[in-house]
C-alpha positions in Angstrom: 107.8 65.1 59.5 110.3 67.6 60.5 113.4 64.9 61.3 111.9 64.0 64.4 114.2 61.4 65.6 111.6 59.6 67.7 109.6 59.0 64.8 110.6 55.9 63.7 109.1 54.8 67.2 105.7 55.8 66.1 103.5 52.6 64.7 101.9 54.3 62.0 104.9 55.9 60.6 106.4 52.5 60.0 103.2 51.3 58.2 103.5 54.1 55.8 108.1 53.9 55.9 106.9 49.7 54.9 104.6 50.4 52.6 106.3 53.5 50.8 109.5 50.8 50.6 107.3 48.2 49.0 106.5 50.5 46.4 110.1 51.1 45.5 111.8 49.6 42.6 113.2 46.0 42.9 116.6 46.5 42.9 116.1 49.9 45.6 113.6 48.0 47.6 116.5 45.5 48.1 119.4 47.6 48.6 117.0 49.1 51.3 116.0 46.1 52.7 119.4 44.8 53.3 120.8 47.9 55.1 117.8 47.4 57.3 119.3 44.3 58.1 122.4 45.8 59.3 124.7 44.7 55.8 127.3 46.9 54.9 127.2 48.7 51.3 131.1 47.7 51.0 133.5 46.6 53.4 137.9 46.4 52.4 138.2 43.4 54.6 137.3 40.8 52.1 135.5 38.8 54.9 132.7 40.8 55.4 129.5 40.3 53.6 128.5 43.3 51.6 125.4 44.3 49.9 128.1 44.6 46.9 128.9 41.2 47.3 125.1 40.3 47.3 124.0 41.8 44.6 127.5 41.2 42.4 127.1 44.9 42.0 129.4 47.5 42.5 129.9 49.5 45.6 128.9 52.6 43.4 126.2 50.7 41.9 124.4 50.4 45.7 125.5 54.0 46.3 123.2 55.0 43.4 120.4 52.7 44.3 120.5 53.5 48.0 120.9 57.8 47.0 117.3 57.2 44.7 115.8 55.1 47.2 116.2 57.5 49.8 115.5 60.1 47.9 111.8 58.3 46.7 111.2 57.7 50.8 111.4 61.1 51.8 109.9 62.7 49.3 106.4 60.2 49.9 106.8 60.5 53.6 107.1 64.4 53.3 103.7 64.0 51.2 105.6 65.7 47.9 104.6 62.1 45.6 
């Protein structure tokens, strides 16, 4: 789609962003779904609810889940799946 920033606006690009994140893995569909939330992957102050802390992962652990996950998106919503 060209990195069109104003994309994201567009209705049915966020059926097929939804519905190309449903089809991901569990455990990249919620990695995904909590940084649409707003979470953090990892945070040093202790306080802060992390998607580490979440998923008692580590903060690699989401790195590598969020890397494929992204990686899954664009390729479907650049048609190459």
């Amino acid at each position: 789609r060209g990195g069109d920033p104003q994309i994201i606006d567009d209705p049915v690009f966020r059926l097929e962003l939804d519905a190309a994140i449903d089809a991901l893995p569990d455990d990249q569909r919620r990695v995904v779904g909590l940084l649409r939330q707003g979470f953090l992957t990892h945070s040093e102050d202790p306080n802060i609810m992390t998607i580490s802390k979440m998923l008692n992962c580590d903060q690699r652990t989401v790195r590598n889940r969020k890397a494929r996950a992204y990686k899954t998106l664009r390729a479907a919503l650049e048609g190459d799946v």
